[in-house]
N, C-alpha and C positions, 0 to 999 in steps of 0.2 A: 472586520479586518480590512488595513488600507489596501486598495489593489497593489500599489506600489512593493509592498513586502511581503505576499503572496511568494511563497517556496512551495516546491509539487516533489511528492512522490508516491510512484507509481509502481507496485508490487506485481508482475507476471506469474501465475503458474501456471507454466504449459510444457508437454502435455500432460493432461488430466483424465482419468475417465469420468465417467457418469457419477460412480460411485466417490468420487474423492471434489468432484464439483457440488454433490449433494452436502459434504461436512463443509466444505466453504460457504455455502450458502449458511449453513449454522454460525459458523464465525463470523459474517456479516452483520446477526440478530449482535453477537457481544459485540463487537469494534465500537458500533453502534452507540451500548452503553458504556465502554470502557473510555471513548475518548468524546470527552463531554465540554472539551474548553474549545473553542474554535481557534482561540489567541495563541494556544500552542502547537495543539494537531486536532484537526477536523475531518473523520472518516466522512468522503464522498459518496461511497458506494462503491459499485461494482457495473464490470461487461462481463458478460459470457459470451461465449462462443460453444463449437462445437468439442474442442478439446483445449480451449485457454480460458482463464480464469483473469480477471485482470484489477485491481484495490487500484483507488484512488484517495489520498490524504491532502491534506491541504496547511499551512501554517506559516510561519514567519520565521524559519529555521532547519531547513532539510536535514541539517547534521542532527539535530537535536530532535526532531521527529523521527529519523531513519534508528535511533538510538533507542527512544518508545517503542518504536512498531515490531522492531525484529524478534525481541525476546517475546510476543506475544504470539509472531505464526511462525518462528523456529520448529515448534515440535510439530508441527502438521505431516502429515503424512507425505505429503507432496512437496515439502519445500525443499527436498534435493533440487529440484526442479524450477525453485524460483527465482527472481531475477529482480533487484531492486534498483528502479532508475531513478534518481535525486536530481532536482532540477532549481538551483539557487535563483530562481527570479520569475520574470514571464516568459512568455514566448521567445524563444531563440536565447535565452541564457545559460549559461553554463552546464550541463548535465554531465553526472558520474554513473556510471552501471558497476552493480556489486552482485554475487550471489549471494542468498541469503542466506544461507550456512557457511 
C-alpha cells in the first residue's frame, strides 16, 4: 500500500472489564481472518490497557473501511462504549470521531 494513501482508523473501547477485554482478544483471532485485503482494510492489531481496549485498521479509504468494520464489532457487548476515530491521510490530516452504535 502507497504511504501516500494510507487512511487510519482507530476503534476505542473504554471502559472495559477484564471479562469484556477477554471476548476482544477473541475478536482480534477473527478481524485477523476476516479482513485479508491490505488494499482495502488491513487489521493492525490491538493496545490494551487496564480498562481500554483500542483496534487499529489501516487502508486507502476511511469512509469505506469505517463502513466494513462497524457492522462486524456493532454487537459486542461493549460497544455502547466505543468510539470510532477516522483519519483521511497521515499524520496531522483530517480526523472525524463517531460512536460506534
Amino acid at each position: 500500500m502507497s504511504e501516500i494513501a494510507i487512511h487510519f482508523v482507530r476503534v476505542i473501547f473504554k471502559p472495559v472489564s477484564e471479562e469484556e477485554i477477554g471476548f476482544l482478544l477473541g475478536e482480534d483471532e477473527r478481524l485477523n481472518g476476516l479482513f485479508t485485503d491490505p488494499s482495502v482494510v488491513e487489521y493492525d492489531g490491538f493496545e490494551r490497557g487496564k480498562q481500554d481496549f483500542i483496534m487499529y485498521f489501516y487502508g486507502t479509504d476511511a469512509d469505506r473501511m469505517t463502513s466494513m468494520i462497524i457492522p462486524e464489532l456493532r454487537n459486542l457487548p461493549c460497544s455502547d462504549r466505543a468510539i470510532v476515530v477516522r483519519r483521511y491521510g497521515d499524520h496531522g490530516a483530517r480526523e472525524e470521531t463517531m460512536k460506534l452504535n
